[in-house]
N, C-alpha and C positions, 0 to 999 in steps of 0.2 A: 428672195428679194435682193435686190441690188442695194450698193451704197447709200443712195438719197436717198433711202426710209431709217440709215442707222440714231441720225439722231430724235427719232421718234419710239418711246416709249412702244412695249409692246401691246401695253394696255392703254396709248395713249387715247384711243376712240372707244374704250369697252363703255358699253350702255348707252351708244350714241348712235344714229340712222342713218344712213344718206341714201339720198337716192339721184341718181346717177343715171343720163340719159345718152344715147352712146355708145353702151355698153360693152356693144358682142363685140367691138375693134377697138384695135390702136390706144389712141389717149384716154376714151373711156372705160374702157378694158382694162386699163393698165393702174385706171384710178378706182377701180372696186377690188382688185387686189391689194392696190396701196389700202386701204382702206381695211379691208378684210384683214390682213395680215397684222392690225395694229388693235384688233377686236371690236371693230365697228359692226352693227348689222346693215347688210348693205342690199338695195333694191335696186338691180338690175333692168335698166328699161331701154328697148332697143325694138326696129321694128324686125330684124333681122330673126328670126323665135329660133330656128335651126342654130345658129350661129349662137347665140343668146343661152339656149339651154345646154349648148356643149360646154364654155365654159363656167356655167355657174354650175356644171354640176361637180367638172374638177375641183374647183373653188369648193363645195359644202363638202368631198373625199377630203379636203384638206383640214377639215373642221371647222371651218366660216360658215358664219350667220348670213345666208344666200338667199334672195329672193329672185327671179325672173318674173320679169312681166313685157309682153310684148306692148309696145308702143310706137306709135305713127305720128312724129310729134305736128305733123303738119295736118293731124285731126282733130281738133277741140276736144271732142266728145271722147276719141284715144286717152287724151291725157287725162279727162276727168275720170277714166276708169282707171287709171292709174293712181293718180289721188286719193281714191275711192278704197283701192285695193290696201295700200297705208294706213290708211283710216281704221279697218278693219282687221288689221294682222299688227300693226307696231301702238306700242304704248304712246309713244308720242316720235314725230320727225322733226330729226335735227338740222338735218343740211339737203341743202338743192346741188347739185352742180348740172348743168348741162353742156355738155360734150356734142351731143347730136349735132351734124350739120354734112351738107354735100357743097363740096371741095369742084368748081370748074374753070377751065381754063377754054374759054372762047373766044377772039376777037370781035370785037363792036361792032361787024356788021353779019356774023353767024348767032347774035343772042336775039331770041324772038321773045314775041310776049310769055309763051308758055315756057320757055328758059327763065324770065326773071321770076313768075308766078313759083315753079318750083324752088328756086335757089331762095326766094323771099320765106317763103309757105315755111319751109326748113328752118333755115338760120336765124330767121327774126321773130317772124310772127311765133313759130315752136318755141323759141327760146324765150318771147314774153308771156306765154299762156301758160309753158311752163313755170317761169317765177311767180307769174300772179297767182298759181294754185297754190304757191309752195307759201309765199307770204300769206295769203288767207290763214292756213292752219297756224303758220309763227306766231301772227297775231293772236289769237286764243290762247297760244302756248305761253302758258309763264315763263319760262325759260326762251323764248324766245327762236333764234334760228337764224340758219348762215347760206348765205346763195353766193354760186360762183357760177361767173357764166363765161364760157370761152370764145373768146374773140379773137382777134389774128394782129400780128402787126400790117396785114396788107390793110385793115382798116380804117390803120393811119398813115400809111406811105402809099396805099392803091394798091392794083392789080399790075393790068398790064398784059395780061394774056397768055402767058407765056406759063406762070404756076400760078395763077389766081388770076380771073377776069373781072369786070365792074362792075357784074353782077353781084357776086361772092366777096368783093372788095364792100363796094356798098351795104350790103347786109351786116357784116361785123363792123363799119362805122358805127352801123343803125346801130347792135349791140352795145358797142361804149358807150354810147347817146343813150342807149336801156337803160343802161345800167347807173350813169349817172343821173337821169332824173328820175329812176325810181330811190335812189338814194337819197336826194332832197323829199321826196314828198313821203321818206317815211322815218325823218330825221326825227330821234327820241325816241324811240319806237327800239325795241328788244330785237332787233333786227338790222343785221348786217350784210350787205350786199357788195362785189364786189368783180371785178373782169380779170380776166387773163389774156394776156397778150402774146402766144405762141410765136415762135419766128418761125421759118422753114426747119420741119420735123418730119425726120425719116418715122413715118408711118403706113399702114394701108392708104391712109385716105391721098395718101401724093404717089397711088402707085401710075398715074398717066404720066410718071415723070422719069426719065430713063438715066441710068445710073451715072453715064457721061454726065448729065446736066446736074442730078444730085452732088457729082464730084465737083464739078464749076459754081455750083453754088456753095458747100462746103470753104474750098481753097477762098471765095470772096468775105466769109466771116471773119469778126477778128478771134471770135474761137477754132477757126477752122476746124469744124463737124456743123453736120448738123443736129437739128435738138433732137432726144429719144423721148420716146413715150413716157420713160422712167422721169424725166427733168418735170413733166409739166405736172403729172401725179403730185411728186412730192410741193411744189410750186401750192397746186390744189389744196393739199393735206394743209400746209403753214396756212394756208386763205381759211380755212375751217377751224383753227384750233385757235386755243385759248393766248398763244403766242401774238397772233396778227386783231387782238380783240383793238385794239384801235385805230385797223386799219379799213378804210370807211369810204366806197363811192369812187374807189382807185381801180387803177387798172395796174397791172401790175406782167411789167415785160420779162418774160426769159425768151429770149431770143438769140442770144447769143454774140450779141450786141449789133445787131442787124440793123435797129432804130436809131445808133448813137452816130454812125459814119457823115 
């Protein structure tokens, strides 16, 4: 593991759940290792099952608590057997994160009905059927439960077409907008919910983006890089732990300071 997990306890998650959608790549991927690696048991869900079971099975050679479960988050009926499968193998679940999303870059007059259908189906509607399963069970849970849902900063400065269009733009507003009215209507409530704000992060999911434009984007940060998988992991971990317990119905930017310019 890199830097941004040293100041986390190795047992800072021992006896604790998450379940993480995402998985087989990139920032999801990189947040069930963050996770694993600090004694979490961690539920791998991803629709990706090839991709999905190659590394959760590194992950359990490395002695983590590994679940896989293939997941479609743009199928209701996918997630509820994902819930389902929870229900039945963990004592109780601690945390949601959702990662899941498809990443497009089109201009406004190549996105058709069935581009927005997918890019919504994905990023929005997946991401609230996912928390609504996940607060169901929190609810029951005396101990309650922590959601984190990842959103972009193009959700709040746009797309543009170029590394995010208004399709994909629009959906992670819709996200922030999730996430803060489910914050309100479930105020008091042993349950904390909470967004992350990704800026431009060298991952798979931006691999339609070719290295010249990744360097031009880079050079225009005031951190000049862009974010890694590792940044938003750790980001993730502080949003779940006992550290951010008062932090509530936020979105929370690491970008690199992409949003401040």
């Amino acid at each position: 593991m890199t830097d941004n997990y040293a100041t986390f306890a190795n047992d800072a998650f021992a006896g604790r759940s998450v379940l993480i959608t995402g998985a087989a790549s990139g920032m999801g991927l990189e947040t069930a290792r963050a996770f694993a690696s600090k004694g979490a048991e961690v539920i791998m869900c991803d629709r990706d099952t090839k991709g999905l079971e190659q590394h959760a099975g590194a992950l359990r050679e490395s002695g983590a608590k590994i679940h896989a479960v293939t997941v479609d988050v743009s199928n209701p009926d996918s997630i509820s057997k994902a819930f389902a499968y929870c229900d039945e193998k963990l004592e109780r679940l601690d945390n949601v994160v959702t990662c899941a999303a498809v990443i497009t870059a089109k201009r406004i007059f190549e996105q058709d009905w069935a581009h927005w259908e997918r890019v919504l189906g994905v990023n929005l509607l997946g991401t609230f059927f996912t928390v609504q399963a996940g607060v169901k069970r929190f609810l029951e849970n005396p101990q309650g439960g922590n959601i984190v849902c990842v959103a972009s900063d193009a959700g709040v400065c746009g797309g543009g077409g170029l590394i995010a269009d208004t399709a994909y733009a629009a959906s992670k507003a819709g996200t922030l907008s999730l996430v803060k009215s489910m914050a309100r209507e479930l105020a008091g409530k042993k349950v904390r919910i909470n967004a992350l704000n990704p800026g431009p992060t060298d991952s798979p999911m931006h691999s339609h983006i070719d290295q010249a434009l990744k360097d031009r984007i880079a050079a225009n940060l005031p951190m000049r890089r862009m974010g890694r998988p590792t940044d938003m992991a750790a980001a993730i971990m502080f949003l779940c732990s006992d550290a951010a317990s008062f932090t509530y119905g936020s979105a929370l930017d690491v970008d690199g300071g992409s949003m401040f310019r």
